[in-house]
N, C-alpha and C positions, 0 to 999 in steps of 0.2 A: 483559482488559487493554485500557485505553485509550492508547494513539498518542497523544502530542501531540510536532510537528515543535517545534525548534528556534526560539529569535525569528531566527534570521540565514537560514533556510530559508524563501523563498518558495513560493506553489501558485499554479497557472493550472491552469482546467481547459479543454481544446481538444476540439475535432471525438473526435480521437482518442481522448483519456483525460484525464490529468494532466501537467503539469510541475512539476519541482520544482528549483529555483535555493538550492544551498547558496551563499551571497554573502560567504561568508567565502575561499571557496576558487574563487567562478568556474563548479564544476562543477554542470551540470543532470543531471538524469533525465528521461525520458521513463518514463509508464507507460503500458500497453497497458490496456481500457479492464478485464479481467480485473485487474490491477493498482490501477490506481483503485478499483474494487470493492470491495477487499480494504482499502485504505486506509480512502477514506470510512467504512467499516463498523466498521473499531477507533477509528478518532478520535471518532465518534459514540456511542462508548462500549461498542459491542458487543465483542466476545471472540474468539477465534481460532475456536473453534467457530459462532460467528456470519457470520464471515468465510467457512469453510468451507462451511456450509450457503448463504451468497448465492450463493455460485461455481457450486453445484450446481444452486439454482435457476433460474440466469439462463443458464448458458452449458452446452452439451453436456464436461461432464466427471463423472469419477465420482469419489466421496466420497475414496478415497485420495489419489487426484493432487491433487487441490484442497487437501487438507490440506499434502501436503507443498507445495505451490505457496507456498501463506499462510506457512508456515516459513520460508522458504526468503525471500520479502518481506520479511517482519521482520526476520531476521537479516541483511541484507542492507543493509534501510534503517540499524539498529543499527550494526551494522559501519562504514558510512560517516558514522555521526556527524548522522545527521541525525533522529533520535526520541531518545525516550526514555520 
C-alpha cells in the first residue's frame, strides 16, 4: 500500500524525524524517527510489511511490535485525515 498525504498536509523532516502540518486545520504531528521510518517506506511505495521489516532492521524491536506499531501509524494517520 502506498501513502500519499493530503495537498493541504505539509512534511519537514528535522534532527528528530518528520513533521507534519495539516493547514486546513492548524494541527501538526511530530514523528519520532521510528515513525518517519515507517512513513518514508509506504510513501515510497513499499508496503506494511516493508514497513515492518525496516523497523526491524534499523531499530532494536521485534517483528510483532513493529508490526502492530506500523498499524497502528496508519490508522492513526487515516483517522486524522491526513493519507489516503
Amino acid at each position: 500500500m502506498t501513502l500519499r498525504f493530503g495537498t493541504d498536509v505539509s512534511t519537514a523532516q528535522t534532527e528528530y524525524g518528520t513533521v507534519l502540518l495539516d493547514q486546513r486545520s492548524g494541527d501538526y504531528w511530530e514523528l519520532n524517527p521510528t515513525g518517519a521510518l515507517v512513513v518514508r517506506t509506504l510513501m515510497d511505495g513499499g508496503d506494511e510489511a516493508a514497513a515492518v521489516a525496516a523497523l526491524v532492521a534499523r531499530f532494536d524491536v521485534d517483528r510483532d511490535q513493529a508490526a502492530r506499531d506500523v498499524d497502528a501509524l496508519v490508522r492513526d494517520l487515516r483517522a486524522a485525515g491526513l493519507v489516503s
